[in-house]
mmCIF file of the N, C-alpha and C atoms, coordinates in Angstrom:
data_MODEL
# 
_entry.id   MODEL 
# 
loop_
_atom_site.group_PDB 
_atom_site.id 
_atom_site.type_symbol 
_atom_site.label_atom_id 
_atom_site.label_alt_id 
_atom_site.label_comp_id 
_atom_site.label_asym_id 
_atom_site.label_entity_id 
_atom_site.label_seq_id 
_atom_site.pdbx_PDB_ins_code 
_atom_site.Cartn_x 
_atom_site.Cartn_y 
_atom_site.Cartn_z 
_atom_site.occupancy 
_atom_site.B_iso_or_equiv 
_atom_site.pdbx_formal_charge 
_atom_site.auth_seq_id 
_atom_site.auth_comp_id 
_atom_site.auth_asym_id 
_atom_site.auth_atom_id 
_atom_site.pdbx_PDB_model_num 
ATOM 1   N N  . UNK A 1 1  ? -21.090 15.467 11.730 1.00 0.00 ? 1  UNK A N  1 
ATOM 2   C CA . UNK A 1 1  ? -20.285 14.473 11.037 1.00 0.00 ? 1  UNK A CA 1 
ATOM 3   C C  . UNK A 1 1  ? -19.876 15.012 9.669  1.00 0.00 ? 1  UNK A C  1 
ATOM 4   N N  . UNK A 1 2  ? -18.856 14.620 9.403  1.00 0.00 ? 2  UNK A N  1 
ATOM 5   C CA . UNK A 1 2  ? -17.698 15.072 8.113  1.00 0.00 ? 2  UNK A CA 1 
ATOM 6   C C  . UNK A 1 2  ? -17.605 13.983 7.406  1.00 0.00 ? 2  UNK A C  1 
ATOM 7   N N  . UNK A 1 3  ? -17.433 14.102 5.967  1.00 0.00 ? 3  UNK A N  1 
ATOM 8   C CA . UNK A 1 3  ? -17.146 13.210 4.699  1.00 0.00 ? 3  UNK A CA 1 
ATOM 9   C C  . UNK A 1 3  ? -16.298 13.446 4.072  1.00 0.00 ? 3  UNK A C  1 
ATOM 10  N N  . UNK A 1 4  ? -15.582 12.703 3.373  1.00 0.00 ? 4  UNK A N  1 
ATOM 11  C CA . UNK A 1 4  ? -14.760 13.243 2.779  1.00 0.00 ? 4  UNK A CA 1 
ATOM 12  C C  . UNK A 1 4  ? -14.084 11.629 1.814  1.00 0.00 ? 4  UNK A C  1 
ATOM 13  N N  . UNK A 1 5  ? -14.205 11.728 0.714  1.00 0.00 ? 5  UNK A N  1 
ATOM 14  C CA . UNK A 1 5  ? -14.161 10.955 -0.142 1.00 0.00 ? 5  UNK A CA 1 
ATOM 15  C C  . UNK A 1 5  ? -12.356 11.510 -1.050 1.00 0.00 ? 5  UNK A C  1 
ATOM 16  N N  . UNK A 1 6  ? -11.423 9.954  -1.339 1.00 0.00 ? 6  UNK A N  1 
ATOM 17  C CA . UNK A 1 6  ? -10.527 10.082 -1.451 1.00 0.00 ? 6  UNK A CA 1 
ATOM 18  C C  . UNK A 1 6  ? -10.055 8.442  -2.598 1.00 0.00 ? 6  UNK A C  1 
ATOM 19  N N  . UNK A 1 7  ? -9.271  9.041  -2.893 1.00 0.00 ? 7  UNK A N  1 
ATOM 20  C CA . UNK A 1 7  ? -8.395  7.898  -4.211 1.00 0.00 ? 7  UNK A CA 1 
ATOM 21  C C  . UNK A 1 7  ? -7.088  7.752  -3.351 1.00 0.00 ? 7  UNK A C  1 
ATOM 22  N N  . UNK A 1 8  ? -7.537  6.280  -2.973 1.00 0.00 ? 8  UNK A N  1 
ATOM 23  C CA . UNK A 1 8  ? -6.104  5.581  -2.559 1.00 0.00 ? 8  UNK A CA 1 
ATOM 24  C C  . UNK A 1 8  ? -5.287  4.667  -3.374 1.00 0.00 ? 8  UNK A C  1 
ATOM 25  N N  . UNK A 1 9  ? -4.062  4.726  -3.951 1.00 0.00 ? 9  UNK A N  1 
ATOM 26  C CA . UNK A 1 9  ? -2.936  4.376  -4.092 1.00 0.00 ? 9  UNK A CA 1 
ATOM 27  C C  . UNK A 1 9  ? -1.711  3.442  -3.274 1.00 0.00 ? 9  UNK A C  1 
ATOM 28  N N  . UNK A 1 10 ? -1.852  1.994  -3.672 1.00 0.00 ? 10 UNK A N  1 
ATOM 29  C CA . UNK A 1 10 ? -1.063  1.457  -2.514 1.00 0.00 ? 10 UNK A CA 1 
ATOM 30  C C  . UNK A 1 10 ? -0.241  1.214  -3.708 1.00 0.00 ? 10 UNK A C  1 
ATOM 31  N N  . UNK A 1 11 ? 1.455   1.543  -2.587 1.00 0.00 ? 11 UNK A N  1 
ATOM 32  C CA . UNK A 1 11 ? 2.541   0.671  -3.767 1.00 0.00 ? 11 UNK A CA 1 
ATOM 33  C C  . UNK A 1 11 ? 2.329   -0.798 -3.460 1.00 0.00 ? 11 UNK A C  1 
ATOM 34  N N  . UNK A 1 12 ? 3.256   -1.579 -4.156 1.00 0.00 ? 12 UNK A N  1 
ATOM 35  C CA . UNK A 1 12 ? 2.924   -3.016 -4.559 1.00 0.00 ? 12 UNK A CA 1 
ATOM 36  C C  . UNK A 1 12 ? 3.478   -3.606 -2.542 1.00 0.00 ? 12 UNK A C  1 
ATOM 37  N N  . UNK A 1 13 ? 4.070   -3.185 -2.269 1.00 0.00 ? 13 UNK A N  1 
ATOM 38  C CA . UNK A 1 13 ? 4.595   -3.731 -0.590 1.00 0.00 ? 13 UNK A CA 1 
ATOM 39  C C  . UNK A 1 13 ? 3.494   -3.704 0.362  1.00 0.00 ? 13 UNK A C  1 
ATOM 40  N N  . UNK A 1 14 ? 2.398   -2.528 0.079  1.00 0.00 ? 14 UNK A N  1 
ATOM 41  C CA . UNK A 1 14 ? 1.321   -2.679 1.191  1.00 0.00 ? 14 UNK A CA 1 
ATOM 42  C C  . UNK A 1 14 ? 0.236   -3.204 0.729  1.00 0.00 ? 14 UNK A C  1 
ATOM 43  N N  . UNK A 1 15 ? 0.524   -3.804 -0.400 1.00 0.00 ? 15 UNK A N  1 
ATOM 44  C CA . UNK A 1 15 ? -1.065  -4.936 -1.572 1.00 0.00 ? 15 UNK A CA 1 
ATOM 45  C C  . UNK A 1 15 ? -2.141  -5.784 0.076  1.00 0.00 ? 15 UNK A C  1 
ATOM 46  N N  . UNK A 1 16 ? -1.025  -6.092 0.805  1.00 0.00 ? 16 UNK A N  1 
ATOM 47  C CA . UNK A 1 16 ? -1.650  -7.497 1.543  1.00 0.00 ? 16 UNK A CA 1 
ATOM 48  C C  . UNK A 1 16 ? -2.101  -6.799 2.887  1.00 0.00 ? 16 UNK A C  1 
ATOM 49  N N  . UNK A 1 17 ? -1.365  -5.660 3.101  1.00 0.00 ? 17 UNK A N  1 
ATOM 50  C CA . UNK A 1 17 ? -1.965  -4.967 4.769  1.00 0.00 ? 17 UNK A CA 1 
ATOM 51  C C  . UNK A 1 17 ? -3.185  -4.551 4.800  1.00 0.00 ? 17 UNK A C  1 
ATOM 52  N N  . UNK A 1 18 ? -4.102  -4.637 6.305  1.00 0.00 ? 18 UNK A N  1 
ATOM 53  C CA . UNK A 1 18 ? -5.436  -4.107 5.929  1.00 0.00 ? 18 UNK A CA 1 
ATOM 54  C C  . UNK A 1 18 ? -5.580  -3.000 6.397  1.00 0.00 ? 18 UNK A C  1 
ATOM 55  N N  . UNK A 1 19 ? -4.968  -2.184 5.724  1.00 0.00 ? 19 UNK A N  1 
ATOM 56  C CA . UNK A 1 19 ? -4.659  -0.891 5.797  1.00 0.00 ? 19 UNK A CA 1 
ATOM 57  C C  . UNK A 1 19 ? -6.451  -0.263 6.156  1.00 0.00 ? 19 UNK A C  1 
ATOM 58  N N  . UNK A 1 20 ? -7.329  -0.087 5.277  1.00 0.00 ? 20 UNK A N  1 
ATOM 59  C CA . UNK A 1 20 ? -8.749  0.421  5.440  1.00 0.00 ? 20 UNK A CA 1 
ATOM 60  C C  . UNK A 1 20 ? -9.443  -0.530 6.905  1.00 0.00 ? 20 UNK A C  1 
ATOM 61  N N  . UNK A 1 21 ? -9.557  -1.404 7.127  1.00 0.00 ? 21 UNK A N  1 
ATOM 62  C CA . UNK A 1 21 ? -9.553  -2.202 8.196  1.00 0.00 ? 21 UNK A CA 1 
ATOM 63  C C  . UNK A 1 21 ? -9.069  -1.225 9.646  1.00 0.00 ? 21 UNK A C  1 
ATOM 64  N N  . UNK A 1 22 ? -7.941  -1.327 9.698  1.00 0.00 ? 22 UNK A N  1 
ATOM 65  C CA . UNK A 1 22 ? -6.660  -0.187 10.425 1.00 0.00 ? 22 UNK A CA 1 
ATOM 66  C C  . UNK A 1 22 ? -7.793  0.868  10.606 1.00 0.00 ? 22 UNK A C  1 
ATOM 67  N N  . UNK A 1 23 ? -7.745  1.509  9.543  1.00 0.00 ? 23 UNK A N  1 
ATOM 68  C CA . UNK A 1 23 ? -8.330  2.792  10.028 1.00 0.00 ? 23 UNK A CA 1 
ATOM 69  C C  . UNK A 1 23 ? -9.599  2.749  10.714 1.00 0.00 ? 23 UNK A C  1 
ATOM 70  N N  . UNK A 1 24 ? -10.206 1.873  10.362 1.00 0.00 ? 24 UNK A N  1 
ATOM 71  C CA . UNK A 1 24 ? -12.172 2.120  11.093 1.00 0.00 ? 24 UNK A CA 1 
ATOM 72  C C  . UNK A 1 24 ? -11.371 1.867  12.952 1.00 0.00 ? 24 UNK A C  1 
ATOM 73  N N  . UNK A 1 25 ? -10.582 0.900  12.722 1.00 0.00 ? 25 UNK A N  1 
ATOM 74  C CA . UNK A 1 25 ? -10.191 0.666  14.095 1.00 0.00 ? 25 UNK A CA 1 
ATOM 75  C C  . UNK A 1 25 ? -9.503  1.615  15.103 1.00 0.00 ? 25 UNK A C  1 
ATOM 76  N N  . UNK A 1 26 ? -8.206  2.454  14.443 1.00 0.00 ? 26 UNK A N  1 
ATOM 77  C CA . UNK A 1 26 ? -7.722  3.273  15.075 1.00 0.00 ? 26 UNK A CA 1 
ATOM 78  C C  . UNK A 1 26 ? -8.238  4.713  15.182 1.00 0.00 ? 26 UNK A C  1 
ATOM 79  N N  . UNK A 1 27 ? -9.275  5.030  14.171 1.00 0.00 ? 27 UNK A N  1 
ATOM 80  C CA . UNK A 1 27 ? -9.501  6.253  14.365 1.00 0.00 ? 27 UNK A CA 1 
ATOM 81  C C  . UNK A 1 27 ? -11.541 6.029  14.348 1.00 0.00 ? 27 UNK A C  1 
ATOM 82  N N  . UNK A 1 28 ? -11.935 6.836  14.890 1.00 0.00 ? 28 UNK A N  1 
ATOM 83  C CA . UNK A 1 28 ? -13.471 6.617  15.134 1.00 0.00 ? 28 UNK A CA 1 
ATOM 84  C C  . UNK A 1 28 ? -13.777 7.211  13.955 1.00 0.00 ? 28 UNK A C  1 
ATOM 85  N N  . UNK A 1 29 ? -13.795 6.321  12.534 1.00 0.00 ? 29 UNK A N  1 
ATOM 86  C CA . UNK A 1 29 ? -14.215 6.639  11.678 1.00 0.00 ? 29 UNK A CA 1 
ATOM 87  C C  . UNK A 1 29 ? -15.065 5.572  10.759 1.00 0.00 ? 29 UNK A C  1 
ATOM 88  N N  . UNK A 1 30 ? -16.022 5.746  10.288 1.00 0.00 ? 30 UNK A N  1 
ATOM 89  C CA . UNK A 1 30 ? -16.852 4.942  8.866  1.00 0.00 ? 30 UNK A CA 1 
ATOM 90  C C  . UNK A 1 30 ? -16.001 5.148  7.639  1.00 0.00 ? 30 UNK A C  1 
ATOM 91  N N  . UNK A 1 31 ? -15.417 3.557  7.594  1.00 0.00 ? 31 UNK A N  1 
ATOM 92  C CA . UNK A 1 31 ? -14.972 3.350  6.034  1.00 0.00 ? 31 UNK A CA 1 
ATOM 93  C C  . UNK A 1 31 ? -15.661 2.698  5.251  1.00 0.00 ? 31 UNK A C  1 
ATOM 94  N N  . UNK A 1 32 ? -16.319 3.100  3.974  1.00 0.00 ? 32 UNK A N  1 
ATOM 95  C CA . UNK A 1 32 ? -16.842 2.696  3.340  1.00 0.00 ? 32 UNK A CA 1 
ATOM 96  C C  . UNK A 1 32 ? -16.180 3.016  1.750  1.00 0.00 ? 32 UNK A C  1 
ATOM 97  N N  . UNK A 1 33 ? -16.048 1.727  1.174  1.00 0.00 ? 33 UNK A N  1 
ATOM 98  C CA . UNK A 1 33 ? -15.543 1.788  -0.287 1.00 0.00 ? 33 UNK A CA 1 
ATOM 99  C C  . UNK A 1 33 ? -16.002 1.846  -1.494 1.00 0.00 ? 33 UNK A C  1 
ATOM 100 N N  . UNK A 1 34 ? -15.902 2.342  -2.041 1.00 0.00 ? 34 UNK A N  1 
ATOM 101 C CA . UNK A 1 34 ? -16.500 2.960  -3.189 1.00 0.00 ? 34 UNK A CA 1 
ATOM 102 C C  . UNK A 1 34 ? -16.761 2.231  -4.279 1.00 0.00 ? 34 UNK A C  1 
ATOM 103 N N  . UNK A 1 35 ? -15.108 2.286  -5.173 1.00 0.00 ? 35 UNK A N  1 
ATOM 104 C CA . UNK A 1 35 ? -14.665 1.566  -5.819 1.00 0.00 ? 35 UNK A CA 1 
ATOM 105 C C  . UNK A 1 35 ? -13.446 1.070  -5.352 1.00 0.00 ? 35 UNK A C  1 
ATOM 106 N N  . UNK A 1 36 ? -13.055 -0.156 -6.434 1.00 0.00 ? 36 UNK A N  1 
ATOM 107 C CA . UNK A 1 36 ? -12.251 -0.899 -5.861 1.00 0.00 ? 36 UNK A CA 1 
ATOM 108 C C  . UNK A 1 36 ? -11.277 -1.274 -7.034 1.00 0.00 ? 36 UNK A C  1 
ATOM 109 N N  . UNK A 1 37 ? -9.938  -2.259 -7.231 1.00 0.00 ? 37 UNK A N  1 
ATOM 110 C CA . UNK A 1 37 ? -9.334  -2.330 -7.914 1.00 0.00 ? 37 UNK A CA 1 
ATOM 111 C C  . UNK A 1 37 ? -8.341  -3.130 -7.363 1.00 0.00 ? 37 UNK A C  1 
ATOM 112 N N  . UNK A 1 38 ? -7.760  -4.268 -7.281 1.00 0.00 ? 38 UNK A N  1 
ATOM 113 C CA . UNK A 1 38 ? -6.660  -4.946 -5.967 1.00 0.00 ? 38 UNK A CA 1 
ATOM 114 C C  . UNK A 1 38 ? -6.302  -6.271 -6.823 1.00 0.00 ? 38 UNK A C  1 
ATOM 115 N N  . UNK A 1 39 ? -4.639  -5.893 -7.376 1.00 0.00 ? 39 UNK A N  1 
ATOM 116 C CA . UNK A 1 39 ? -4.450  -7.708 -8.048 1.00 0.00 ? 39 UNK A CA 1 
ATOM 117 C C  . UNK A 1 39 ? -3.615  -7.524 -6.964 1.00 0.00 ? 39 UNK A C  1 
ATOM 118 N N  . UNK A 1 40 ? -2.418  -8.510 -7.230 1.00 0.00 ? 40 UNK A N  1 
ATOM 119 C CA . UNK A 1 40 ? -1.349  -9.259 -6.547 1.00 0.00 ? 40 UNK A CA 1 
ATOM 120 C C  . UNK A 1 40 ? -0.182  -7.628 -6.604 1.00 0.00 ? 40 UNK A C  1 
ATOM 121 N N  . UNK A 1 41 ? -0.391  -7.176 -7.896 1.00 0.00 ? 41 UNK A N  1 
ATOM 122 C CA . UNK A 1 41 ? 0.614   -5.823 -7.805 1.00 0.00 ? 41 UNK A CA 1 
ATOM 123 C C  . UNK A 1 41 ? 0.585   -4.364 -7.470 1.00 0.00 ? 41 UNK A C  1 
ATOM 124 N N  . UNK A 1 42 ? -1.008  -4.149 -7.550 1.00 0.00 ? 42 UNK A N  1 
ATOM 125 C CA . UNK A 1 42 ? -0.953  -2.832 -7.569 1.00 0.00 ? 42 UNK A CA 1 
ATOM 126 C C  . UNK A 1 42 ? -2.470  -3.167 -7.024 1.00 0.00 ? 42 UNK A C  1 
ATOM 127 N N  . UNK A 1 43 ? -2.709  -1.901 -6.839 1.00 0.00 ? 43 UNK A N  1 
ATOM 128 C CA . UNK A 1 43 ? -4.239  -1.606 -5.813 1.00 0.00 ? 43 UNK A CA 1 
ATOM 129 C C  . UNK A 1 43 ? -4.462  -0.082 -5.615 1.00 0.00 ? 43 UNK A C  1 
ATOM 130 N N  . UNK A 1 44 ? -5.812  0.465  -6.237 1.00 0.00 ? 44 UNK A N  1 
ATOM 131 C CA . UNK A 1 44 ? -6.592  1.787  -5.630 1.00 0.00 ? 44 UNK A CA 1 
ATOM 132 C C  . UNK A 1 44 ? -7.796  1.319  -5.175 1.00 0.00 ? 44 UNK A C  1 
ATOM 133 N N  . UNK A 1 45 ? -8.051  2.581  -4.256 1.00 0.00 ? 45 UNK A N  1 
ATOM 134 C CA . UNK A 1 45 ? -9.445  2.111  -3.584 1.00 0.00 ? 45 UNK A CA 1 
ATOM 135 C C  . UNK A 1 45 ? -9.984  3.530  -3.656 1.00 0.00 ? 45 UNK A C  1 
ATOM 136 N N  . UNK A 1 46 ? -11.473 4.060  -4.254 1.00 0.00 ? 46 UNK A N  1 
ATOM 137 C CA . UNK A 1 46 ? -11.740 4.837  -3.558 1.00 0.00 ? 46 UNK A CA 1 
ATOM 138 C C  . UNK A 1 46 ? -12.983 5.119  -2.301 1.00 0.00 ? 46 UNK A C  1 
ATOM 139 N N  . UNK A 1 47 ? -12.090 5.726  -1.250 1.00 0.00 ? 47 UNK A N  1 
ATOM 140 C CA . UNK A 1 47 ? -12.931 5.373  0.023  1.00 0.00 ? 47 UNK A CA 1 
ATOM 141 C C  . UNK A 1 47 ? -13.222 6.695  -0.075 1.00 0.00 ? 47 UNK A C  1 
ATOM 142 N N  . UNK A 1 48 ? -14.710 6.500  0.955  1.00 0.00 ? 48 UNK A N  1 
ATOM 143 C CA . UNK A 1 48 ? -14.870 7.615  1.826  1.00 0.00 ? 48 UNK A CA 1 
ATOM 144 C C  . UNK A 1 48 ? -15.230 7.228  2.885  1.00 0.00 ? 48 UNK A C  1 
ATOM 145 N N  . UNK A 1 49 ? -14.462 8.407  3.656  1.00 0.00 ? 49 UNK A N  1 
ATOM 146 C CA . UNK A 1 49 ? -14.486 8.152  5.214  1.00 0.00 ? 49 UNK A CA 1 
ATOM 147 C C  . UNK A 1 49 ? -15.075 9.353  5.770  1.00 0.00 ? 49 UNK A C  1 
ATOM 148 N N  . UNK A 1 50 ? -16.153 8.947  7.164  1.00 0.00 ? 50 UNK A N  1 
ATOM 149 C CA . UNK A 1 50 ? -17.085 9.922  7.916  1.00 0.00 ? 50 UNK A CA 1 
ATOM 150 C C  . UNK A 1 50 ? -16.773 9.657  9.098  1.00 0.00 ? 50 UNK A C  1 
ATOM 151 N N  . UNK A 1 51 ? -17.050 11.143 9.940  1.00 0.00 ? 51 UNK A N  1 
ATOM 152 C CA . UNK A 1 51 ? -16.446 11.274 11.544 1.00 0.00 ? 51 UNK A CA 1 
ATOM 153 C C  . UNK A 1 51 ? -16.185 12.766 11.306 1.00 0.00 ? 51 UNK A C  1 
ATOM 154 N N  . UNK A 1 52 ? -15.403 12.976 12.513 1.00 0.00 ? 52 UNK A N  1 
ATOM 155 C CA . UNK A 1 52 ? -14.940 14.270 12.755 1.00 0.00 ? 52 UNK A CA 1 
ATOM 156 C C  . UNK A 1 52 ? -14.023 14.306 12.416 1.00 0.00 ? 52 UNK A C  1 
ATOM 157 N N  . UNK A 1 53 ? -14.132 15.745 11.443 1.00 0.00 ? 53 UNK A N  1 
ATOM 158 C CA . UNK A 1 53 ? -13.099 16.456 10.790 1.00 0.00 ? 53 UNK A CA 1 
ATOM 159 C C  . UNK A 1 53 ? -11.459 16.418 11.236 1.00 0.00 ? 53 UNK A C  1 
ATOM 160 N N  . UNK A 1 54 ? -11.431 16.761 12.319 1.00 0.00 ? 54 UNK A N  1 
ATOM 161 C CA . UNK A 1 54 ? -10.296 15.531 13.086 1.00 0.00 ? 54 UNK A CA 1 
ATOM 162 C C  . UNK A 1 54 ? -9.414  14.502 12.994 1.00 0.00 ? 54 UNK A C  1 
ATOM 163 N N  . UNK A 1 55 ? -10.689 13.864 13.085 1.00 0.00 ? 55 UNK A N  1 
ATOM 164 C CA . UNK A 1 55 ? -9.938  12.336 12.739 1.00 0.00 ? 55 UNK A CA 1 
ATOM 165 C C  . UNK A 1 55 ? -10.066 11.934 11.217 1.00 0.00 ? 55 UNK A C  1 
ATOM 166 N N  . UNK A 1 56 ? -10.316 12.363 10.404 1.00 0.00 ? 56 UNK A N  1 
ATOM 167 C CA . UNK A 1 56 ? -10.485 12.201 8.790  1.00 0.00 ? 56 UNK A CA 1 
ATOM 168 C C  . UNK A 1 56 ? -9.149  12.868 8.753  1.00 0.00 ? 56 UNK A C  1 
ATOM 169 N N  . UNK A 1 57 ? -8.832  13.751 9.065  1.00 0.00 ? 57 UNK A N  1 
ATOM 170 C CA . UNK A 1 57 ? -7.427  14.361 8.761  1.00 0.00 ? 57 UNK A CA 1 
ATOM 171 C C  . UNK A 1 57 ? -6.032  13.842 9.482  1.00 0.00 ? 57 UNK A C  1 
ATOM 172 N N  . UNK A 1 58 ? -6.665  12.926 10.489 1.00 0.00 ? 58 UNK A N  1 
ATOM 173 C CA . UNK A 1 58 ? -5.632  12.620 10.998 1.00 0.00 ? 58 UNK A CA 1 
ATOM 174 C C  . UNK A 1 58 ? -5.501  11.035 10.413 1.00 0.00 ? 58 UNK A C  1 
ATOM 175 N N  . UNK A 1 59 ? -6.726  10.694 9.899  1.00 0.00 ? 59 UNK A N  1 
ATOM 176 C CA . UNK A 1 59 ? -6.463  9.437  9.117  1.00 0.00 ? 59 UNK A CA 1 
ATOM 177 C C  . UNK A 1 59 ? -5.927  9.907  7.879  1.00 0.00 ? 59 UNK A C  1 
ATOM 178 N N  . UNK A 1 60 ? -5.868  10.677 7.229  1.00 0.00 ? 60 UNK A N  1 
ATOM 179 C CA . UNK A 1 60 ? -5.669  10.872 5.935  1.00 0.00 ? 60 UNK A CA 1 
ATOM 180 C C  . UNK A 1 60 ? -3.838  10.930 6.190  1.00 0.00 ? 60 UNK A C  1 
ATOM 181 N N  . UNK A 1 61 ? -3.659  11.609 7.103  1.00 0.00 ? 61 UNK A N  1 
ATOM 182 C CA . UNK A 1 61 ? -2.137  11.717 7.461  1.00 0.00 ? 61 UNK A CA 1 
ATOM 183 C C  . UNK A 1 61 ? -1.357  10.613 7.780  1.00 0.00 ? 61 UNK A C  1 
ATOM 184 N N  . UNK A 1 62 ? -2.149  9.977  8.301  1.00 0.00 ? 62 UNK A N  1 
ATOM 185 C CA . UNK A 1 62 ? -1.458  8.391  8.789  1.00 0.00 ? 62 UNK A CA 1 
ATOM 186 C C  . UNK A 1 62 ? -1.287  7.533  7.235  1.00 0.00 ? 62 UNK A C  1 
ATOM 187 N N  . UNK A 1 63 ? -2.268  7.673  6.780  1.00 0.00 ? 63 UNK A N  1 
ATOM 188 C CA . UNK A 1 63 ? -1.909  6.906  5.092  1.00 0.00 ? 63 UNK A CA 1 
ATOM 189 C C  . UNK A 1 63 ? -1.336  7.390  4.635  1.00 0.00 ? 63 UNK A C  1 
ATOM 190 N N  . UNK A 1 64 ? -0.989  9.015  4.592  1.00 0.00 ? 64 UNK A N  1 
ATOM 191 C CA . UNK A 1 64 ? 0.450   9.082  3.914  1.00 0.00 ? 64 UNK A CA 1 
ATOM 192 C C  . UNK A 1 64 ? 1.462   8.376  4.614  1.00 0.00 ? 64 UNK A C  1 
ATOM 193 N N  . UNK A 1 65 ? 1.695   8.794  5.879  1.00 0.00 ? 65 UNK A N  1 
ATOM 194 C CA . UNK A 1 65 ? 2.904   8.120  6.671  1.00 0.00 ? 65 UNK A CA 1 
ATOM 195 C C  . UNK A 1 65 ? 3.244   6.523  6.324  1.00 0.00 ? 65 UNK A C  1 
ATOM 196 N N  . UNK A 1 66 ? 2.480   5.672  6.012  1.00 0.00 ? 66 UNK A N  1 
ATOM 197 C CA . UNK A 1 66 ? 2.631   4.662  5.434  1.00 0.00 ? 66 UNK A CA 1 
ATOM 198 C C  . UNK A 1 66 ? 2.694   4.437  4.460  1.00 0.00 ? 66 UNK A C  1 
ATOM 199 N N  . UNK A 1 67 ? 2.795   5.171  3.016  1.00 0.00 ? 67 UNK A N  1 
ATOM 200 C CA . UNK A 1 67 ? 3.548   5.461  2.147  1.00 0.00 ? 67 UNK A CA 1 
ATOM 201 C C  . UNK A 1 67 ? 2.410   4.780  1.441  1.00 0.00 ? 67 UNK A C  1 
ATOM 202 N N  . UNK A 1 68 ? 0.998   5.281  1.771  1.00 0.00 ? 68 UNK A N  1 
ATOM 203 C CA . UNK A 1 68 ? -0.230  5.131  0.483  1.00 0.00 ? 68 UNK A CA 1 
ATOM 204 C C  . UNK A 1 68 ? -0.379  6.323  -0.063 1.00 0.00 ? 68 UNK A C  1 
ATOM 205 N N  . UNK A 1 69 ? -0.747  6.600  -1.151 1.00 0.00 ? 69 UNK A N  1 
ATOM 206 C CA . UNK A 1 69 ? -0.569  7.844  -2.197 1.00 0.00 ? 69 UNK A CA 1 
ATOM 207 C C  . UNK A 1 69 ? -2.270  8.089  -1.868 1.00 0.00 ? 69 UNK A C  1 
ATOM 208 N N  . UNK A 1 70 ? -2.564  9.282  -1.263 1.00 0.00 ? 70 UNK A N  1 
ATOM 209 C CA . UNK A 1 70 ? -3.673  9.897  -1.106 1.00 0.00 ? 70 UNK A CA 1 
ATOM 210 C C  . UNK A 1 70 ? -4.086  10.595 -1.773 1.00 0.00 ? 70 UNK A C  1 
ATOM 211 N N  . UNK A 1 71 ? -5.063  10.927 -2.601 1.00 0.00 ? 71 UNK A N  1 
ATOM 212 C CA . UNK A 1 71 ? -5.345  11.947 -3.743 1.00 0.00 ? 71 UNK A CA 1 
ATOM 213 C C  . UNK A 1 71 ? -7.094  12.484 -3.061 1.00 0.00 ? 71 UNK A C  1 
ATOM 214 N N  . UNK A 1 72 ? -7.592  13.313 -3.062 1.00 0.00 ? 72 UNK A N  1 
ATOM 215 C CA . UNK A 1 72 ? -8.864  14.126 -2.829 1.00 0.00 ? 72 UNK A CA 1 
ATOM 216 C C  . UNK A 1 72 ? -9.673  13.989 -3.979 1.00 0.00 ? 72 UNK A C  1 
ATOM 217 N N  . UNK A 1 73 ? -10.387 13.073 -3.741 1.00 0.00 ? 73 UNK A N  1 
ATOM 218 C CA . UNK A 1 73 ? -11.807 12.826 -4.732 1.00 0.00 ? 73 UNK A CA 1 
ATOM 219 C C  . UNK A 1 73 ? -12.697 14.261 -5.176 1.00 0.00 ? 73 UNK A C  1 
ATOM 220 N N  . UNK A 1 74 ? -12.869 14.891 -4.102 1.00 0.00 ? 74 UNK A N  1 
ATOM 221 C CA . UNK A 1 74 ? -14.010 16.118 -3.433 1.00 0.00 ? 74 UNK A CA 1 
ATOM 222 C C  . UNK A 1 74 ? -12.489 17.256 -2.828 1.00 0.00 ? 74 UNK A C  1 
ATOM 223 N N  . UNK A 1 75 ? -12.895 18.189 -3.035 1.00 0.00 ? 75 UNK A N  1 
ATOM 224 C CA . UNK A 1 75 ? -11.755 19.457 -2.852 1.00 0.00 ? 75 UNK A CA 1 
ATOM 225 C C  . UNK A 1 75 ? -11.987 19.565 -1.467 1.00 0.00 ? 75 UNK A C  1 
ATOM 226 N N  . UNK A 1 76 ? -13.477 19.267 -0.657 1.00 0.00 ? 76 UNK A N  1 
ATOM 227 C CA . UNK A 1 76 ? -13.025 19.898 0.355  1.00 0.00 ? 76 UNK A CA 1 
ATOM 228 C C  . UNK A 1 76 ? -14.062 18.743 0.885  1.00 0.00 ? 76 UNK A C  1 
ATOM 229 N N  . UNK A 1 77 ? -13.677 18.828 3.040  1.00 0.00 ? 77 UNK A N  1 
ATOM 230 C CA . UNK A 1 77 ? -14.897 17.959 3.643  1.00 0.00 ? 77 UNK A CA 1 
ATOM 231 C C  . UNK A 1 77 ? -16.069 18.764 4.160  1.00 0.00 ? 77 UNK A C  1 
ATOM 232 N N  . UNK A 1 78 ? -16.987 17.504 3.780  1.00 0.00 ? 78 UNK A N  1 
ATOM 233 C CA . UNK A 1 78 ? -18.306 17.965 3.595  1.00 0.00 ? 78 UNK A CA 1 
ATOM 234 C C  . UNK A 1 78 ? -19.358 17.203 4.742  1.00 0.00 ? 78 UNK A C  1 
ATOM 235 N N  . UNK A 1 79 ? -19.242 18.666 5.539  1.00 0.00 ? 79 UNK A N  1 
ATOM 236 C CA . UNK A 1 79 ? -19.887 18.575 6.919  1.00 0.00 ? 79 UNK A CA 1 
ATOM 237 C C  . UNK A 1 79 ? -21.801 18.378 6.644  1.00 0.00 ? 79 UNK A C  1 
# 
């Protein structure tokens, strides 16, 4: 199992989606949140998410595709 801890960035349009929710569901991964931060306009979260290297990358890709700003807490995942 892989870790990998990350600073999420939602613009103000995806405030209300349960975007972290989403992910434990679509990809076989442990989301667990770190810190947190969420008004009505703006929202970071930082998560880390565990599973296979895999699917951490393929979740990480899908939150870009939905236009959440992904930033790398930790430079690299940590098996």
């Amino acid at each position: 199992m892989a870790s990998f801890k990350v600073h999420i960035t939602f613009p103000e349009d995806k405030i209300r989606n349960p975007i972290i929710y989403d992910l434990g569901k679509e990809f076989n991964l442990v989301t667990n949140i770190r810190r947190a931060d969420v008004t009505e306009k703006t929202g970071w979260v930082d998560l880390e998410l565990t599973g296979e290297t895999s699917e951490i990358e393929r979740a990480v890709e899908t939150l870009k595709g939905k236009g959440v700003r992904v930033d790398p807490i930790e430079k690299n995942i940590i098996e």
